[in-house]
PDB file of N, CA, C and O in Angstrom:
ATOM      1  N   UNK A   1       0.834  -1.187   0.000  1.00  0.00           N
ATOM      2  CA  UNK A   1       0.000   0.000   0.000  1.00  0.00           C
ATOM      3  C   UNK A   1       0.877   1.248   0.000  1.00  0.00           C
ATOM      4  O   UNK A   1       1.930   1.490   0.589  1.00  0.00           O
ATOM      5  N   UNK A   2       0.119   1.979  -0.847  1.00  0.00           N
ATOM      6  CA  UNK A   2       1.168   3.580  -0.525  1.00  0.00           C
ATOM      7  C   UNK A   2       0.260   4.442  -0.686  1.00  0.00           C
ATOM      8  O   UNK A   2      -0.881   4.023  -0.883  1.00  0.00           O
ATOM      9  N   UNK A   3       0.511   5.906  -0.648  1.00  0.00           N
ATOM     10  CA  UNK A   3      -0.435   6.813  -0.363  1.00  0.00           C
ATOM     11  C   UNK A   3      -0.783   6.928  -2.084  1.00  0.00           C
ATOM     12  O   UNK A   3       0.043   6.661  -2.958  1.00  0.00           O
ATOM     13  N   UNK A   4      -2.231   7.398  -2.339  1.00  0.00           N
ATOM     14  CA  UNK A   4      -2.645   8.120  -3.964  1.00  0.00           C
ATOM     15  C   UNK A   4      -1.921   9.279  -3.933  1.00  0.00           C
ATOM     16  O   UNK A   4      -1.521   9.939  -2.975  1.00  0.00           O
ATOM     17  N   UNK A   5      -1.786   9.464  -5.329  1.00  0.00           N
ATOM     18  CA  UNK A   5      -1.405  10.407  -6.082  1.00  0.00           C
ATOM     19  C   UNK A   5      -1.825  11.479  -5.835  1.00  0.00           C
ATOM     20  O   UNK A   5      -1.112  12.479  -5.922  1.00  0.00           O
ATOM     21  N   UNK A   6      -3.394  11.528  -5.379  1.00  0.00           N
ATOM     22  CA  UNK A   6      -4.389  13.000  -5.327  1.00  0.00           C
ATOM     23  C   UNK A   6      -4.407  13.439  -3.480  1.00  0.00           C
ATOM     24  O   UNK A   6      -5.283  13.963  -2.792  1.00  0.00           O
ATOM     25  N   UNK A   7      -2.820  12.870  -3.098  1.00  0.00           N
ATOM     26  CA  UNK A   7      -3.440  13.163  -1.638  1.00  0.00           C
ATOM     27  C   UNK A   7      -2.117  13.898  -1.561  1.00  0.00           C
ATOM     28  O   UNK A   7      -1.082  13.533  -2.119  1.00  0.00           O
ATOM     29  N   UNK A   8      -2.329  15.420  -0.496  1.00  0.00           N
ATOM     30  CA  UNK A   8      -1.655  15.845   0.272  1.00  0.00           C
ATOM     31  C   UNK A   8      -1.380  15.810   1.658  1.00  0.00           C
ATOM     32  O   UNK A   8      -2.356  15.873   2.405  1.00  0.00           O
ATOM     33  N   UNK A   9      -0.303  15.727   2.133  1.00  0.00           N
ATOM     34  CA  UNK A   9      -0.022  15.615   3.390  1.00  0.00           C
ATOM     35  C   UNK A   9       0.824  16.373   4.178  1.00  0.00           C
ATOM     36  O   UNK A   9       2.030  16.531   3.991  1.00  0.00           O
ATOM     37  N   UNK A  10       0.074  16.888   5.166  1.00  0.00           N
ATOM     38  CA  UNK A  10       1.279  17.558   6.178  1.00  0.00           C
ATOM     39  C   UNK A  10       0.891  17.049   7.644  1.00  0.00           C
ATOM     40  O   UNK A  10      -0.176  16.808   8.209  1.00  0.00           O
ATOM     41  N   UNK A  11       2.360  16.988   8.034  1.00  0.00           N
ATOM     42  CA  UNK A  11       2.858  15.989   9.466  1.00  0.00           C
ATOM     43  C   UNK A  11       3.512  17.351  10.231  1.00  0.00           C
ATOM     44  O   UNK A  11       4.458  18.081   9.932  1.00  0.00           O
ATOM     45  N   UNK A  12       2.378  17.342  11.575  1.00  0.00           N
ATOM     46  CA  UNK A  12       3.209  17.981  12.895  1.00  0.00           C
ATOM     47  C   UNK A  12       3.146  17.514  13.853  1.00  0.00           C
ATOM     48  O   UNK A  12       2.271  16.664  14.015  1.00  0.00           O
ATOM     49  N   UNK A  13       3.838  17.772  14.688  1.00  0.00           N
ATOM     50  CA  UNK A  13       3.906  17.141  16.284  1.00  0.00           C
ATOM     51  C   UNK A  13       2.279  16.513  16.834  1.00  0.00           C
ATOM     52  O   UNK A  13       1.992  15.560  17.558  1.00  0.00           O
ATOM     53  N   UNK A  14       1.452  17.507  16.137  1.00  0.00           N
ATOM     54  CA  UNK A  14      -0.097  16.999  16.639  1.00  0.00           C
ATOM     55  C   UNK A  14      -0.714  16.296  16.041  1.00  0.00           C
ATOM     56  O   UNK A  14      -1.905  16.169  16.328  1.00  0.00           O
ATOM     57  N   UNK A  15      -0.168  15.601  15.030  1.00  0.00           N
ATOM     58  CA  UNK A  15      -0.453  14.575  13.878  1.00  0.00           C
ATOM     59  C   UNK A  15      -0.384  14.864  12.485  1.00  0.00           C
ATOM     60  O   UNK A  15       0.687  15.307  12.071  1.00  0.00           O
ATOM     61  N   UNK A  16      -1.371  14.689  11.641  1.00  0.00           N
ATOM     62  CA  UNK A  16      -1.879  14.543  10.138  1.00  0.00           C
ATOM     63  C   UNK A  16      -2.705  15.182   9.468  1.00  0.00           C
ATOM     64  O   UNK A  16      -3.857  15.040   9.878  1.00  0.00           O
ATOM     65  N   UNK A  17      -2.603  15.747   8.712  1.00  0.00           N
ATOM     66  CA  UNK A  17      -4.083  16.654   7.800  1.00  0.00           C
ATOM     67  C   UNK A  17      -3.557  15.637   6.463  1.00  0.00           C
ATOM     68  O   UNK A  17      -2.387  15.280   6.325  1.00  0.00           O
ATOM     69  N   UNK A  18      -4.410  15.356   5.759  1.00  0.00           N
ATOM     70  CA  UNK A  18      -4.663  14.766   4.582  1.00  0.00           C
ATOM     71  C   UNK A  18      -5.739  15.574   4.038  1.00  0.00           C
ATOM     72  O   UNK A  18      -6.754  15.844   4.679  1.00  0.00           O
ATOM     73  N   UNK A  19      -5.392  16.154   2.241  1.00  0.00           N
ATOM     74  CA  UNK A  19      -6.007  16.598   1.459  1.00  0.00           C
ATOM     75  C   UNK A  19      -6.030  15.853   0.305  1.00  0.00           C
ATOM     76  O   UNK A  19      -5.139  15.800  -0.543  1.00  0.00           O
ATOM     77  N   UNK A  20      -7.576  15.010   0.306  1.00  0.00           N
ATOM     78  CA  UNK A  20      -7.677  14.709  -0.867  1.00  0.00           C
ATOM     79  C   UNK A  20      -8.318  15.789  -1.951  1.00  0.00           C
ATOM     80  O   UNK A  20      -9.395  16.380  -1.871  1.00  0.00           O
ATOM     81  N   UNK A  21      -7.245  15.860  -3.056  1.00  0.00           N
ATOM     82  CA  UNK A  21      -7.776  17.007  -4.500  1.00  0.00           C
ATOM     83  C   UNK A  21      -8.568  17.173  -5.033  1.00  0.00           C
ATOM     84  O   UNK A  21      -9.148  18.178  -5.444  1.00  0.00           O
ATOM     85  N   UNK A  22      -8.800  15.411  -5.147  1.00  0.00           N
ATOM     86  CA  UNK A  22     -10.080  15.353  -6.320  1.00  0.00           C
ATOM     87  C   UNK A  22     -11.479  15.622  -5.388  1.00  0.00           C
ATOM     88  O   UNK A  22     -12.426  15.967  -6.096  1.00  0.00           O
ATOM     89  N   UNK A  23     -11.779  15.533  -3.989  1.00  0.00           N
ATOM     90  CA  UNK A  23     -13.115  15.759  -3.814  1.00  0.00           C
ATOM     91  C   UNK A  23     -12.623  16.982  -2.680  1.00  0.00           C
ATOM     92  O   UNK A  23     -13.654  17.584  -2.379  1.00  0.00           O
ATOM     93  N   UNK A  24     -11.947  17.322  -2.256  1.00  0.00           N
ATOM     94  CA  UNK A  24     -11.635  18.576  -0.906  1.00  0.00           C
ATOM     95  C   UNK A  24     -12.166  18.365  -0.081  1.00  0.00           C
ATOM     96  O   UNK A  24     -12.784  19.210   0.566  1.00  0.00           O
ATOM     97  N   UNK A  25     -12.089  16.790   0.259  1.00  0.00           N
ATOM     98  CA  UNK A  25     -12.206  16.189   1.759  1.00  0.00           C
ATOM     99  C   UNK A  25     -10.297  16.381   2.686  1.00  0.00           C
ATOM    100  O   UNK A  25      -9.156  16.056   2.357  1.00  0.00           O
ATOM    101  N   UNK A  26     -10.876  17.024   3.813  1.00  0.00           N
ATOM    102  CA  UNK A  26      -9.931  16.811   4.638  1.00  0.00           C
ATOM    103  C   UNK A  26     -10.293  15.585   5.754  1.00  0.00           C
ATOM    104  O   UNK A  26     -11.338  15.155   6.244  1.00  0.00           O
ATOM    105  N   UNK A  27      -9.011  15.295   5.869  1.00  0.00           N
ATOM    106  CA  UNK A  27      -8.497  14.160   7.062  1.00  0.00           C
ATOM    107  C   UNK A  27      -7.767  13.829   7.808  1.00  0.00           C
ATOM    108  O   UNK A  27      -6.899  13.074   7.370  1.00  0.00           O
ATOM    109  N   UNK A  28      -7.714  14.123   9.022  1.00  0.00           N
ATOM    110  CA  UNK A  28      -7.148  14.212  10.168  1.00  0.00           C
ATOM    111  C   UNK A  28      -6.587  13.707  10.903  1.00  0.00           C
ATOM    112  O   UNK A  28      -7.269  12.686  10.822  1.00  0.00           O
ATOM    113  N   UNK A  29      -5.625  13.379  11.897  1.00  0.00           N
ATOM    114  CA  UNK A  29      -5.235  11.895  12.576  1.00  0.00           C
ATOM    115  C   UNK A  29      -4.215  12.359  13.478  1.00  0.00           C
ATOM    116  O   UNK A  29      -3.509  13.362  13.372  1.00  0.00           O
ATOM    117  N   UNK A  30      -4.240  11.427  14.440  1.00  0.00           N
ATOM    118  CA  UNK A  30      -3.408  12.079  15.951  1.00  0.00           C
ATOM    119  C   UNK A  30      -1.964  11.513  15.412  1.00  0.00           C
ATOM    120  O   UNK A  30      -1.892  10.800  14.411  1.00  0.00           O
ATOM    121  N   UNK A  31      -0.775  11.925  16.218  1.00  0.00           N
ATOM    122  CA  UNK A  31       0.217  11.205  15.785  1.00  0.00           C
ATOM    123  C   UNK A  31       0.671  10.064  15.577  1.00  0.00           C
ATOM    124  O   UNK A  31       1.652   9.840  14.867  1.00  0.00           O
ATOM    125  N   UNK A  32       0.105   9.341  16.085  1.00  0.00           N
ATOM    126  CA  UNK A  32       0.458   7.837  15.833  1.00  0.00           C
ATOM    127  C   UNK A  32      -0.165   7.591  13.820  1.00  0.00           C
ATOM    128  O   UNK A  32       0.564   6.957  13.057  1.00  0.00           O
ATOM    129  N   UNK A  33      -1.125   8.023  13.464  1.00  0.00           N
ATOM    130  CA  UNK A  33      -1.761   8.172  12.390  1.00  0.00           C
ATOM    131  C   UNK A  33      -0.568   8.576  11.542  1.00  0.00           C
ATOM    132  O   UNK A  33      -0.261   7.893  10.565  1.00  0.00           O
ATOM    133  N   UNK A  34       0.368  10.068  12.007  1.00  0.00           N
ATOM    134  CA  UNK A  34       1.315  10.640  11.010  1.00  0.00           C
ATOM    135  C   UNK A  34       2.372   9.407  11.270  1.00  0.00           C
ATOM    136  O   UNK A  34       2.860   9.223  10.155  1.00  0.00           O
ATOM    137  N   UNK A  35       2.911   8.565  12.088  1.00  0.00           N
ATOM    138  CA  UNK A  35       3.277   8.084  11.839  1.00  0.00           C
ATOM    139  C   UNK A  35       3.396   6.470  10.906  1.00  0.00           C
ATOM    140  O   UNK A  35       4.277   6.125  10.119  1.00  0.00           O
ATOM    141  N   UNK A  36       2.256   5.773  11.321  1.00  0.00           N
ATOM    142  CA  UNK A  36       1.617   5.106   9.816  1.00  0.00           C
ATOM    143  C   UNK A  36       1.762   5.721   8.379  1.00  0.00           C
ATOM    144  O   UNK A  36       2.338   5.227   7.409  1.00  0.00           O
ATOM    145  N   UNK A  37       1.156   6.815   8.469  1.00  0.00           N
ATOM    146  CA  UNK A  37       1.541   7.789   7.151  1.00  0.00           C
ATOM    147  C   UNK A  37       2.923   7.812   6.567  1.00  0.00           C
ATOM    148  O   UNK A  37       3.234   7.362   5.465  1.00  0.00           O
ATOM    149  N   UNK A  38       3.937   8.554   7.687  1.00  0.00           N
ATOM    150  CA  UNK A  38       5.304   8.410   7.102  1.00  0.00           C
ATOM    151  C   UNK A  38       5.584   7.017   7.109  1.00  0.00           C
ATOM    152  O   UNK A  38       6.479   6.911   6.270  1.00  0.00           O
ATOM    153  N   UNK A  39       5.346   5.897   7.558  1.00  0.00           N
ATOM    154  CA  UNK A  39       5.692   4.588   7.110  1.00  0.00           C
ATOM    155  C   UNK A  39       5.082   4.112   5.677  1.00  0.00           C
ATOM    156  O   UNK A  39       5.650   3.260   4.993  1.00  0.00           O
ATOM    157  N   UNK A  40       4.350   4.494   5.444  1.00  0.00           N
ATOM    158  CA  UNK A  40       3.768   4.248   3.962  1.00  0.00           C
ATOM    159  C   UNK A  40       4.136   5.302   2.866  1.00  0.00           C
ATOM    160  O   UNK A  40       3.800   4.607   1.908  1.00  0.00           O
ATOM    161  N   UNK A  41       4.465   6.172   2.438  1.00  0.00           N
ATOM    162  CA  UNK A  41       5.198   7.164   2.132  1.00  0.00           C
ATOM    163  C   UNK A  41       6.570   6.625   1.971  1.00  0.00           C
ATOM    164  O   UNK A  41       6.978   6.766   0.818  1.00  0.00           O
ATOM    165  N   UNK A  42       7.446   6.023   2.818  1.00  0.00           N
ATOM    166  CA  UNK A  42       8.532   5.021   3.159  1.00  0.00           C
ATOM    167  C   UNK A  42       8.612   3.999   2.099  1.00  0.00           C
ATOM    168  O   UNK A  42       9.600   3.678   1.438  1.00  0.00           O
ATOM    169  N   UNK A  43       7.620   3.621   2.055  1.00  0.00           N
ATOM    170  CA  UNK A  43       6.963   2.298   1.067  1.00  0.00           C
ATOM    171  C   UNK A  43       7.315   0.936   2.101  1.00  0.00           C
ATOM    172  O   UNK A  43       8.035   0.052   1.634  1.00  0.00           O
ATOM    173  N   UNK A  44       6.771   0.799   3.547  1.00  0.00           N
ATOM    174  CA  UNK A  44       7.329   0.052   4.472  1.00  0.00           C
ATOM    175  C   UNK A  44       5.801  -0.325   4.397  1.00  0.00           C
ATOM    176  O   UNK A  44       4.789   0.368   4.290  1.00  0.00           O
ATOM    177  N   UNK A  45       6.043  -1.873   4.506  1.00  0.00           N
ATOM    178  CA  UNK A  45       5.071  -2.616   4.894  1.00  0.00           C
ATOM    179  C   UNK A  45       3.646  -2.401   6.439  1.00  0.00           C
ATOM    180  O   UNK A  45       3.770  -1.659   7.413  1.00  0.00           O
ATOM    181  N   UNK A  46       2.647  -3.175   6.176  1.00  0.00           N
ATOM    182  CA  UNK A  46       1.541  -3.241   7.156  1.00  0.00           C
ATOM    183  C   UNK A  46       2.867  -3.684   8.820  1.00  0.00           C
ATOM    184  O   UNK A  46       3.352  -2.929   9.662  1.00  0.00           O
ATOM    185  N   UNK A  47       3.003  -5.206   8.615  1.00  0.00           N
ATOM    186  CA  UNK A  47       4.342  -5.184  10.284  1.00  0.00           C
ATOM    187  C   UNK A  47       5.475  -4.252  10.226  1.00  0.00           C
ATOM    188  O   UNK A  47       6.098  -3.778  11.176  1.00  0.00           O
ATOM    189  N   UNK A  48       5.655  -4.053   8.926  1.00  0.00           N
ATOM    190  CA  UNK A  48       7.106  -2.938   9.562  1.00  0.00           C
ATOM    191  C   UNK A  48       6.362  -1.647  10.051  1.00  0.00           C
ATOM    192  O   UNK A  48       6.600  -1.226  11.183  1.00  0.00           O
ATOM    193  N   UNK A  49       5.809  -1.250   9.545  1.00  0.00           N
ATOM    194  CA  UNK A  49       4.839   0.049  10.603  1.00  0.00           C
ATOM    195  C   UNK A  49       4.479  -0.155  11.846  1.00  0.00           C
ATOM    196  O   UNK A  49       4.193   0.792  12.579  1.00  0.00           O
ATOM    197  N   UNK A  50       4.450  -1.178  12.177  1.00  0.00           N
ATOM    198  CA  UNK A  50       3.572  -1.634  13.637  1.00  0.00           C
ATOM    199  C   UNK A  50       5.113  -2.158  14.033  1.00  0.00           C
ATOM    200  O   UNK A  50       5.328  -1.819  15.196  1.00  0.00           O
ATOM    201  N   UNK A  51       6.285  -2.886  13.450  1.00  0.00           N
ATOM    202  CA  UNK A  51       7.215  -2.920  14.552  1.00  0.00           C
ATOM    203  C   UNK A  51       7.850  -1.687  15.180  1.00  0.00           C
ATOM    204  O   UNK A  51       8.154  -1.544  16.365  1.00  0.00           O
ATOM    205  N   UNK A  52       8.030  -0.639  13.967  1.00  0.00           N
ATOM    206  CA  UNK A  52       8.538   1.211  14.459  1.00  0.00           C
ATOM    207  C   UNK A  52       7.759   1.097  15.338  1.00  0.00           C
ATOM    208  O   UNK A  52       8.305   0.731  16.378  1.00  0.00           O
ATOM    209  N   UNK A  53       6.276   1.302  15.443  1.00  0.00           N
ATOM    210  CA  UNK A  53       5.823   2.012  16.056  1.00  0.00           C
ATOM    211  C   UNK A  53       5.745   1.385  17.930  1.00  0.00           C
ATOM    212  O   UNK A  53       5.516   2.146  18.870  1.00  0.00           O
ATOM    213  N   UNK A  54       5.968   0.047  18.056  1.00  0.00           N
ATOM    214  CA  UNK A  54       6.153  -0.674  19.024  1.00  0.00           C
ATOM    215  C   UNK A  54       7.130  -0.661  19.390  1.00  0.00           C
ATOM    216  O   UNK A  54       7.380  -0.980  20.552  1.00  0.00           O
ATOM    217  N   UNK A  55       8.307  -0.178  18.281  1.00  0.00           N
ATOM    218  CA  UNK A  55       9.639   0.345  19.017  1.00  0.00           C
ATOM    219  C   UNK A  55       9.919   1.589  19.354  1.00  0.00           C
ATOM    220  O   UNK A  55      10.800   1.816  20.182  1.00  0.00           O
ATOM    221  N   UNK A  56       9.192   2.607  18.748  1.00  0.00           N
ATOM    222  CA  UNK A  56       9.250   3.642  19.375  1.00  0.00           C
ATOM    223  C   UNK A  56       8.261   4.204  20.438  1.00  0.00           C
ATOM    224  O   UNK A  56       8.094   5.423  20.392  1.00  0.00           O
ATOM    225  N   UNK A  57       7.700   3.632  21.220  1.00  0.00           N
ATOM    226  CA  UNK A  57       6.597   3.595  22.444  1.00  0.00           C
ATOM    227  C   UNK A  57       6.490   2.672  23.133  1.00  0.00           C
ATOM    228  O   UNK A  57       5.898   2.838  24.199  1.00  0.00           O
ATOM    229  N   UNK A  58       7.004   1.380  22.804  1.00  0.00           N
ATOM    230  CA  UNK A  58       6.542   0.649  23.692  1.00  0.00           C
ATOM    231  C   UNK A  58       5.302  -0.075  24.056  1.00  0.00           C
ATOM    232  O   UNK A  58       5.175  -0.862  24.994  1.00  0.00           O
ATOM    233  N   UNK A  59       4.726   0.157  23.504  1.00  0.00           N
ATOM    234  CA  UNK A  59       2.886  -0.030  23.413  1.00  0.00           C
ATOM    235  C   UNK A  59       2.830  -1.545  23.159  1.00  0.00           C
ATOM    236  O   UNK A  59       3.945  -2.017  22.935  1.00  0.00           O
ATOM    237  N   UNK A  60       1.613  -2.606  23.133  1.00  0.00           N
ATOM    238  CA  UNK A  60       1.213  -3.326  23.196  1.00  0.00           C
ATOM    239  C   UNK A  60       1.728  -3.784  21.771  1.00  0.00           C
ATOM    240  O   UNK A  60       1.539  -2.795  21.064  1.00  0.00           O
ATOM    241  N   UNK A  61       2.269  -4.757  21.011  1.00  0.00           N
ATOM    242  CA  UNK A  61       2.002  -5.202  19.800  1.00  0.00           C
ATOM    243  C   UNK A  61       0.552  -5.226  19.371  1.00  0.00           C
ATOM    244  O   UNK A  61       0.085  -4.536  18.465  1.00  0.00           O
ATOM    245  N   UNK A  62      -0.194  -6.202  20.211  1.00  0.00           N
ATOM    246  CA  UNK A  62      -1.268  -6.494  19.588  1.00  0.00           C
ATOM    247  C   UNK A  62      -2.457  -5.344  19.400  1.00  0.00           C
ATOM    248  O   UNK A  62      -3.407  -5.602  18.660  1.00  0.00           O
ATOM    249  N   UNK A  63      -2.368  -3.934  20.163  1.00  0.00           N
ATOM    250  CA  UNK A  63      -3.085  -3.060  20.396  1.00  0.00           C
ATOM    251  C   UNK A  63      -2.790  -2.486  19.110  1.00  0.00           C
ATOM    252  O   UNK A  63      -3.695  -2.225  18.317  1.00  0.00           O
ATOM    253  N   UNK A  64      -1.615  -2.281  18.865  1.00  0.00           N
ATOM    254  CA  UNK A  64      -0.918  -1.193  17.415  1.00  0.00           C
ATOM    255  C   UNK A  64      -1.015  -2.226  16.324  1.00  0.00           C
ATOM    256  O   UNK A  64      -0.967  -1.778  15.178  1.00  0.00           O
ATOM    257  N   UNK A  65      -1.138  -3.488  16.465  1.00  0.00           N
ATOM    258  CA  UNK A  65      -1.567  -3.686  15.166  1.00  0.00           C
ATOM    259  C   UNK A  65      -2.641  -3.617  14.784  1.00  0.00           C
ATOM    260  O   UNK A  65      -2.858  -3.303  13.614  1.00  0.00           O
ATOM    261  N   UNK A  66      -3.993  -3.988  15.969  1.00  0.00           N
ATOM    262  CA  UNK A  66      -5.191  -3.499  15.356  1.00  0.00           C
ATOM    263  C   UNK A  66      -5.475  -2.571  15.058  1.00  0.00           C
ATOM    264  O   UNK A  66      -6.263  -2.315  14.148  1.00  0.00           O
ATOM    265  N   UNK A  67      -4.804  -1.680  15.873  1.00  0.00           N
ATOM    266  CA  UNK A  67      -5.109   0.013  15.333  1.00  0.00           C
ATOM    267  C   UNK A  67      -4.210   0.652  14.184  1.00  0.00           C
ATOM    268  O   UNK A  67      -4.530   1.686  13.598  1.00  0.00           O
ATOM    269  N   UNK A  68      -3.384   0.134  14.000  1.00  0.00           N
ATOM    270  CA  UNK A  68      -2.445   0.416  12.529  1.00  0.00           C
ATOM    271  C   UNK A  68      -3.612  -0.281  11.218  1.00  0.00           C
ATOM    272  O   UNK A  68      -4.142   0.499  10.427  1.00  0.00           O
ATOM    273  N   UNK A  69      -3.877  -1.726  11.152  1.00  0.00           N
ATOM    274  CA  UNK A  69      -4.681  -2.171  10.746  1.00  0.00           C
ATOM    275  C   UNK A  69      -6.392  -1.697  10.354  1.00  0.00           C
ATOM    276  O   UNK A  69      -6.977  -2.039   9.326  1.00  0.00           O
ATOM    277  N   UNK A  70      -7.057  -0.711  11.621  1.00  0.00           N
ATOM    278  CA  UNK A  70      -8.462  -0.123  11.299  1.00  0.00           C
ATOM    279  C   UNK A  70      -7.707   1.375  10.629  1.00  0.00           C
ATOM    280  O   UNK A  70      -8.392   1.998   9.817  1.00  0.00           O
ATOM    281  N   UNK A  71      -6.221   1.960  11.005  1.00  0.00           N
ATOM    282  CA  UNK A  71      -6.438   3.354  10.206  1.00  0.00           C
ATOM    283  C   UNK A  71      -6.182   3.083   8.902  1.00  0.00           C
ATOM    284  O   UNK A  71      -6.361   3.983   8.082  1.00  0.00           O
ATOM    285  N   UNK A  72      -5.725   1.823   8.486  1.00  0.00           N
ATOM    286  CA  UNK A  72      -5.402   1.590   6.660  1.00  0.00           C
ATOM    287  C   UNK A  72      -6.445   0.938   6.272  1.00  0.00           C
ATOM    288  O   UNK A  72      -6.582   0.412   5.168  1.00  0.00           O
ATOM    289  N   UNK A  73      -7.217   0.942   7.157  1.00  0.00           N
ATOM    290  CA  UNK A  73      -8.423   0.585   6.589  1.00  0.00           C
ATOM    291  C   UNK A  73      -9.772   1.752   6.520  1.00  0.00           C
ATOM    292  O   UNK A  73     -10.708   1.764   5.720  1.00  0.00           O
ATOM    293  N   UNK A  74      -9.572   2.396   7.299  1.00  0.00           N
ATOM    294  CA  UNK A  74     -10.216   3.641   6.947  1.00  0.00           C
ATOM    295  C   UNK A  74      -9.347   4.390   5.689  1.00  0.00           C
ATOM    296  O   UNK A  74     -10.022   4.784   4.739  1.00  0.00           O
ATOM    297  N   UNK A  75      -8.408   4.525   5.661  1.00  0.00           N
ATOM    298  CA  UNK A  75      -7.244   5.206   4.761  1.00  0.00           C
ATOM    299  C   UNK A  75      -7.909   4.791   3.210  1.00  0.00           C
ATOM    300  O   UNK A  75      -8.122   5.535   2.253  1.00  0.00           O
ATOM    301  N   UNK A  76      -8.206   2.944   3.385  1.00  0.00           N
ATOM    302  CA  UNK A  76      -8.290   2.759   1.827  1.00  0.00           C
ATOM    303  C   UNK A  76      -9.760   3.278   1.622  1.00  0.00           C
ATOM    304  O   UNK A  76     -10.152   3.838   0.598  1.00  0.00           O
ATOM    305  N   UNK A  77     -10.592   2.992   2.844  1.00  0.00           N
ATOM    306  CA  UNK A  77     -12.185   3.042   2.372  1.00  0.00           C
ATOM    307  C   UNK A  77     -12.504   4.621   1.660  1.00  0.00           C
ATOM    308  O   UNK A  77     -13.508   4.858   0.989  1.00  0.00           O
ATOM    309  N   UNK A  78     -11.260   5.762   2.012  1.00  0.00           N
ATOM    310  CA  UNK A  78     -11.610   6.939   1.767  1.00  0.00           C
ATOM    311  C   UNK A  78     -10.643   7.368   0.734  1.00  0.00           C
ATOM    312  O   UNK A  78     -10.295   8.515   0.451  1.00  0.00           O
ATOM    313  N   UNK A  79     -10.073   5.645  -0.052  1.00  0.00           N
ATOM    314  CA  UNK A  79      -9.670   5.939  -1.335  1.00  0.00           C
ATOM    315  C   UNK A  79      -8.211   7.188  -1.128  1.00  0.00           C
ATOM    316  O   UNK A  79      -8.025   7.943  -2.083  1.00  0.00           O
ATOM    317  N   UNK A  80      -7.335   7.311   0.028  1.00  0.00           N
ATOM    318  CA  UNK A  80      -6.613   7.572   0.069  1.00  0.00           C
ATOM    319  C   UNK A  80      -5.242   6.848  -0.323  1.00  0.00           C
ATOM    320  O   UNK A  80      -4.292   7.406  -0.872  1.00  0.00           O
ATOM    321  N   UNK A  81      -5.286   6.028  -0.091  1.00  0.00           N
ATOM    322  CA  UNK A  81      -4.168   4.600   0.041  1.00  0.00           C
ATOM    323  C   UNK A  81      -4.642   3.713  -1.091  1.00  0.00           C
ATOM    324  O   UNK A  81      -5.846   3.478  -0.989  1.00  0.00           O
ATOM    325  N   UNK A  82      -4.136   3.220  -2.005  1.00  0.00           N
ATOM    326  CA  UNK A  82      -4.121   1.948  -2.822  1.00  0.00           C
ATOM    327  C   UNK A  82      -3.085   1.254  -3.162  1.00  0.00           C
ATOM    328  O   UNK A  82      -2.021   1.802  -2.873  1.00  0.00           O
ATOM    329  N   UNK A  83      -3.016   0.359  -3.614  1.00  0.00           N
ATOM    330  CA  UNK A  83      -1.998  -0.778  -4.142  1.00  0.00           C
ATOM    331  C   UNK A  83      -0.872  -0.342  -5.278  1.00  0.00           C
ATOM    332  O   UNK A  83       0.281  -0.680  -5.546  1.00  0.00           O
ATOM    333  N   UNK A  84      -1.539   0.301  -5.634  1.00  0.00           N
ATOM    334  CA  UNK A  84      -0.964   0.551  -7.021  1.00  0.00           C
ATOM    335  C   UNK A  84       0.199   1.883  -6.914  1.00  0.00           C
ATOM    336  O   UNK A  84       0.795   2.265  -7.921  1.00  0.00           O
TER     337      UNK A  84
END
C-alpha cells in the first residue's frame, strides 16, 4: 500500500491533515496516524509500521496492530491509500 497520487499531506507534532484534490475532503489523525503515514510514504510494509511504532513507544504489539490495521483501513475506504 502507498499513499494516492491526489493526496496531500502535512505531518506535525499533533499529527496529520490529509487533502484529498479530487473531492476537498480533509483528514485528520493524531500522531500515531502521522506516523503510519510516514511509514507508507517510506513504502514500508503493514508489520514494519507496527514494529517502528512498538519500538518507538513501547505499546502493546497487539493493540498497534489493530489500530495500525483499522487506520489503513479507513485510509483505503476513503480511497486515500491503494496498491498501485
Amino acid at each position: 500500500m502507498k499513499p494516492s497520487p491526489h493526496v496531500r499531506s502535512n505531518i506535525s507534532d499533533d499529527g496529520i491533515i490529509l487533502l484529498d484534490l479530487r473531492t476537498g475532503q480533509i483528514f485528520s489523525a493524531n500522531p500515531i496516524g502521522a506516523r503510519i503515514w510516514a511509514g507508507l510514504e517510506e513504502g514500508l510494509s503493514m508489520p514494519a509500521i507496527v514494529e517502528r511504532i512498538v519500538g518507538e513507544t513501547g505499546a502493546d504489539r497487539a493493540v498497534v496492530e489493530g489500530d495500525v490495521r483499522e487506520f489503513l483501513d479507513t485510509l483505503t475506504l476513503r480511497a486515500l491509500i491503494g496498491d498501485s
